[in-house]
C-alpha positions as CSV (number, residue, x, y, z in Angstrom):
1,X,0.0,0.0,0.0
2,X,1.5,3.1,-0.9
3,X,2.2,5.8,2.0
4,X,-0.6,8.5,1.4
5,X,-3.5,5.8,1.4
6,X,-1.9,4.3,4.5
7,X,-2.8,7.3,5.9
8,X,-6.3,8.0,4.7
9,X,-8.2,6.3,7.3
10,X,-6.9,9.0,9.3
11,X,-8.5,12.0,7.5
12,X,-9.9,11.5,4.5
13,X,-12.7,8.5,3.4
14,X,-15.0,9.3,0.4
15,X,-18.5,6.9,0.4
16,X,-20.8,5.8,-3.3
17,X,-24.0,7.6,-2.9
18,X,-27.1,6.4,-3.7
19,X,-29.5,8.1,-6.3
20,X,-32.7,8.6,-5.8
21,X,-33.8,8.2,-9.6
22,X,-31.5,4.6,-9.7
23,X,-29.8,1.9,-7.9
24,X,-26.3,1.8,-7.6
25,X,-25.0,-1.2,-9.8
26,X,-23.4,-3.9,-8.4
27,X,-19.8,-5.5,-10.0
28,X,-20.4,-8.4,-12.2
29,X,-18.3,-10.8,-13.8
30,X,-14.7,-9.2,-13.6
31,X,-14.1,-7.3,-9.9
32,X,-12.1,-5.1,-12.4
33,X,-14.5,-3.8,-15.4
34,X,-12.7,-2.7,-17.8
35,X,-14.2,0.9,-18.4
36,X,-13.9,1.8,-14.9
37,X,-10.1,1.0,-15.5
38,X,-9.5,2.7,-18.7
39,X,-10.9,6.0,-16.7
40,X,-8.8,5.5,-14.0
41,X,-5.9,5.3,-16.1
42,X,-6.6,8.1,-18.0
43,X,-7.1,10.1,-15.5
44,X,-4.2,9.4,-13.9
45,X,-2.3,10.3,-17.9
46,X,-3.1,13.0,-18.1
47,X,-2.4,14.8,-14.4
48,X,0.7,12.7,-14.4
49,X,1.9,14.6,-17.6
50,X,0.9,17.9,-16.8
51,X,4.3,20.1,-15.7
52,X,2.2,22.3,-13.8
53,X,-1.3,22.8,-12.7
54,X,-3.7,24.4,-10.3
55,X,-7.0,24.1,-8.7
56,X,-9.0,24.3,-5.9
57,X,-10.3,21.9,-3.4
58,X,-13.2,22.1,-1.4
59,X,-13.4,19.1,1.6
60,X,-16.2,18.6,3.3
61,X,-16.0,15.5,6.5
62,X,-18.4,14.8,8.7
63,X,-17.5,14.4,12.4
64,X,-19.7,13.0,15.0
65,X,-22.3,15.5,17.2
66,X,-22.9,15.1,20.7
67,X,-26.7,14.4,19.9
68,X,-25.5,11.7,17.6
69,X,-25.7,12.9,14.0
70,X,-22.8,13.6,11.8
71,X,-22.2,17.5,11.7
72,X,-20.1,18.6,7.9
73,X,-17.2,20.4,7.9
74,X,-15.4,22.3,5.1
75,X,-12.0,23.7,4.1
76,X,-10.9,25.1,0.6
77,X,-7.3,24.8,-0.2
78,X,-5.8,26.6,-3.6
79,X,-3.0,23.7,-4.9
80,X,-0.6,24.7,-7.3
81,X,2.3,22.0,-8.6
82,X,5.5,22.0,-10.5
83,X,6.7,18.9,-10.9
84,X,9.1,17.4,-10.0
85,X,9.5,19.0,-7.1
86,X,7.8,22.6,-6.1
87,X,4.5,22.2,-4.3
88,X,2.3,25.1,-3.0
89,X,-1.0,24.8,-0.7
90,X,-3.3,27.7,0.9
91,X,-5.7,26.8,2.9
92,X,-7.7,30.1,3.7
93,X,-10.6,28.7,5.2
94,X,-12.7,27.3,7.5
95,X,-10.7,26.8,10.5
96,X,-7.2,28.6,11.1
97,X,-5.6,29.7,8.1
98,X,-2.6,28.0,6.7
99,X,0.1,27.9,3.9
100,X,2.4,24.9,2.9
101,X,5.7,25.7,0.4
102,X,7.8,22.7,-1.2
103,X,10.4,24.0,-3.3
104,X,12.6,21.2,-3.6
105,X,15.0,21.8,-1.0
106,X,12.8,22.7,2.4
107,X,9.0,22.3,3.6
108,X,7.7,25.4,5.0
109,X,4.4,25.3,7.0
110,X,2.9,28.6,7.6
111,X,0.0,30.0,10.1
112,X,-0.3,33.5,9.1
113,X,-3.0,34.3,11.9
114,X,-0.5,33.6,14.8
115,X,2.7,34.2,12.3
116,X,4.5,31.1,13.1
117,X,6.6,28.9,10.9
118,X,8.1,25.7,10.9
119,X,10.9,24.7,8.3
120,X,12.4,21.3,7.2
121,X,14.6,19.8,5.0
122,X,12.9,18.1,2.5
123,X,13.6,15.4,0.3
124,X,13.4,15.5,-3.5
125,X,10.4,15.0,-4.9
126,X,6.4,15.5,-4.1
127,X,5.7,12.1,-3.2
128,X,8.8,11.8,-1.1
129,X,7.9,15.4,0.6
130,X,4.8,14.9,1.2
131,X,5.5,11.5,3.1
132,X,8.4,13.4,5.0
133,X,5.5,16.3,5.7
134,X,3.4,13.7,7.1
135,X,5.9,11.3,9.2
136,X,7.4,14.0,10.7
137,X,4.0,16.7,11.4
138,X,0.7,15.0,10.8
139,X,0.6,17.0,7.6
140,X,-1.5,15.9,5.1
141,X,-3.8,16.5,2.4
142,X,-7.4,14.9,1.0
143,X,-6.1,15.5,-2.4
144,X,-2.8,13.9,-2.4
145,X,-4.3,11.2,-5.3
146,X,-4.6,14.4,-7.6
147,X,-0.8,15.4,-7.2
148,X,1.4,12.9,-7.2
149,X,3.5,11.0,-9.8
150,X,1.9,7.9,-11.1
151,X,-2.0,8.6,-9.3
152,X,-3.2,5.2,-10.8
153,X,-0.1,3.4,-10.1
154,X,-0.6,4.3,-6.2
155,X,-3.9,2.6,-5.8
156,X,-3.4,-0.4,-8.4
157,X,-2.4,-3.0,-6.4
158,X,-4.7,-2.7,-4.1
159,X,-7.8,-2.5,-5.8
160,X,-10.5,-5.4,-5.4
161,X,-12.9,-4.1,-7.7
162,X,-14.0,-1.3,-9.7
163,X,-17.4,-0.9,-11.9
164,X,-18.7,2.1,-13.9
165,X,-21.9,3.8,-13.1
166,X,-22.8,5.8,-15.8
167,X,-22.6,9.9,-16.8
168,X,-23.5,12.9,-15.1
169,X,-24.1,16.7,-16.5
170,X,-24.3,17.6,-12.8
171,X,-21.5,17.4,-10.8
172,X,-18.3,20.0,-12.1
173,X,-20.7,21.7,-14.6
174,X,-19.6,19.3,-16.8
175,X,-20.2,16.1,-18.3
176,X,-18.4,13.6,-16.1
177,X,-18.0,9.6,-15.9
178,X,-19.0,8.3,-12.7
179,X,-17.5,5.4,-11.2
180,X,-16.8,3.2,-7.9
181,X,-13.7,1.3,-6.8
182,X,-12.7,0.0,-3.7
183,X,-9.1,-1.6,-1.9
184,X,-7.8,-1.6,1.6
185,X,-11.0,-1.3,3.5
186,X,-12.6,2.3,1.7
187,X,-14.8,2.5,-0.8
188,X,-14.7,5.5,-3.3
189,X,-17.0,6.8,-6.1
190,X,-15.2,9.3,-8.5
191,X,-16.8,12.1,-10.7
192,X,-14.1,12.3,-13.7
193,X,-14.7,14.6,-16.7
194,X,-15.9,12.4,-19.7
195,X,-13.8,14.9,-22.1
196,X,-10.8,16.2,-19.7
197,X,-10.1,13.4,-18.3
198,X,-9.9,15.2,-14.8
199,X,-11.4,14.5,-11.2
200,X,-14.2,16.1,-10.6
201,X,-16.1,15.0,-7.5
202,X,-14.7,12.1,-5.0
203,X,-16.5,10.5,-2.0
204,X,-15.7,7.2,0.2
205,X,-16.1,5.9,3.2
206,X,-14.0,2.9,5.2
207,X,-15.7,-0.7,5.8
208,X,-14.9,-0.5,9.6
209,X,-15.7,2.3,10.2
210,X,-19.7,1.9,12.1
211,X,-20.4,5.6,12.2
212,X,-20.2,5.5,8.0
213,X,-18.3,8.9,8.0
214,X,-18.6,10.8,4.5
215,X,-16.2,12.9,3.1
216,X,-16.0,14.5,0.0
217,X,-13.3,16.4,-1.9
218,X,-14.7,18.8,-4.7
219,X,-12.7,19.9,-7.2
220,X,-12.3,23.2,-9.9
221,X,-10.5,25.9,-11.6
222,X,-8.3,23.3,-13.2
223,X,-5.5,24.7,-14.9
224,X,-2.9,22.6,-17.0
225,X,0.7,23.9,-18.3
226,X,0.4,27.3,-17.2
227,X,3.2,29.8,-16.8
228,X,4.1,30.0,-12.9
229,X,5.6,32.8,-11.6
230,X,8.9,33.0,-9.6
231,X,8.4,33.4,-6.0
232,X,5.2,31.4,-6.0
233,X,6.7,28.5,-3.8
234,X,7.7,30.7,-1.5
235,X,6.5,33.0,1.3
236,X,8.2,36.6,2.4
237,X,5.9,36.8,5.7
238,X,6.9,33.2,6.4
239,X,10.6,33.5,6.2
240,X,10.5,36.4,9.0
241,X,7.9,34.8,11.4
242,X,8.7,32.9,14.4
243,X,10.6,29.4,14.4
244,X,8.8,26.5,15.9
245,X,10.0,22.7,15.4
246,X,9.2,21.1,12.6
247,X,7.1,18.4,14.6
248,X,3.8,16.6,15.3
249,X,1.7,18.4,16.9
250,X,0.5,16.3,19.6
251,X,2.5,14.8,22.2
252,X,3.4,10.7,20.6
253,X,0.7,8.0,22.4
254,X,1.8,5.7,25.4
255,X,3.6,2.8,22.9
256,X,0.3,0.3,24.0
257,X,-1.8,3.3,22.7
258,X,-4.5,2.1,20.0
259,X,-7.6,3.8,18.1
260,X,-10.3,1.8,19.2
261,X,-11.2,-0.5,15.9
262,X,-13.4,1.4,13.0
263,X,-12.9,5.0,14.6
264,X,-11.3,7.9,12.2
265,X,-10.1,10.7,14.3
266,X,-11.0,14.4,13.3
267,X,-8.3,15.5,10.9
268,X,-5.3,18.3,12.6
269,X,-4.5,21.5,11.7
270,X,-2.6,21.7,7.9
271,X,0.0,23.3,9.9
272,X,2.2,22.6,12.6
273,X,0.7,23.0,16.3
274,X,1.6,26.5,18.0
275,X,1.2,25.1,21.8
């Protein structure tokens, strides 16, 4: 299993939705239908070729209430990538505000409202960084999938099955293949544009988990091979703001310390704990 979907029960499981007008199919014959594949795969061409891109993410997750039902919770982060190596993420809202440079050399995480940094070495590449990020912080991302090198290649050998649903004129404002896959324990249904080839909509949710969290990741304002200015991994308020360690935020657990099975804890900070 590679290392970012090791880590999604921790923050991010997206769940197939039902629709009113239909029933969701069920796999038949191969667990691996052929048309789901062939969208996978590419999807995964064409953001795996792309030098550089942007977009924006809006995550929603749900998080128990103490009545009992599920309340949603949102954040929108602006991505922009250069690959190899030169990754920038702004998360302006909900919750605290906070900024994440990769430029090949160093990962900077940045929370302007209390104008704290922490800085790292970094190895390099964006897979490799954002492993580092996460090992070392707790810093992570729902979109990860969309961003690194080989997206298909990540989830291939774990998959089980995959099926495709059908088309949609709804989600993205476009038209957009739907289907569902599933490996490791979470389910997923994806939204990917029937024309260019790029994610759309995503939602899952994990097998063991009995609260049957949703979370969705929402994407737009795709742009492919654009010019990137200089400077743009990079922050002038976050080089002169106080230093705090590079670190997870939360003290480790006693080494006996276990999640109880099936839970998914609320997702941290993008950034770096102040206290």
């Amino acid at each position: 299993m590679s290392w970012h979907h090791r880590w999604l029960p921790v923050t991010f499981a997206l769940v197939l939705a039902t629709s009113a007008s239909a029933q969701s199919p069920a796999p038949a014959g191969s667990p691996l239908e052929p048309k789901a594949i062939e969208i996978l795969k590419a999807s995964s061409r064409k953001l795996a070729a792309a030098r550089t891109m942007s977009f924006t993410a809006v995550t929603g997750y749900e998080s128990p209430s103490l009545p009992g039902p599920a309340l949603l919770y949102t954040t929108r982060s602006l991505v922009t990538v250069q690959r190899p190596n030169k990754l920038r993420v702004i998360t302006p809202a909900d919750g605290p505000a906070s900024e994440f440079y990769y430029d090949g050399k160093t990962i900077t995480a940045y929370t302007p409202d209390t104008n704290v940094v922490a800085v790292a070495d970094a190895p390099a590449t964006i897979d490799a960084a954002l492993e580092a990020a996460y090992k070392t912080a707790a810093i992570y991302f729902p979109f990860t999938d969309a961003i690194v090198a080989d997206p298909y290649g990540d989830i291939a050998p774990q998959l089980e099955f995959a099926f495709y649903i059908g088309q949609s004129t709804v989600v993205g404002g476009v038209k957009t293949d739907m289907l569902a896959y599933a490996g490791q324990g979470v389910f997923v249904q994806m939204w990917i544009g029937a024309d260019d080839k790029l994610p759309r909509m995503a939602r899952a949710v994990f097998r063991k988990d009995p609260l049957r969290l949703r979370h969705t990741v929402e994407y737009s304002d795709w742009k492919l091979g654009m010019a990137i200015p200089p400077g743009t991994f990079a922050s002038a308020k976050a080089a002169t703001a106080r230093r705090i360690p590079f670190q997870h935020p939360d003290p480790a657990p006693p080494p006996d310390a276990a999640p109880a099975p099936g839970t998914l804890p609320s997702p941290p900070a993008a950034a770096p704990s102040t206290k």
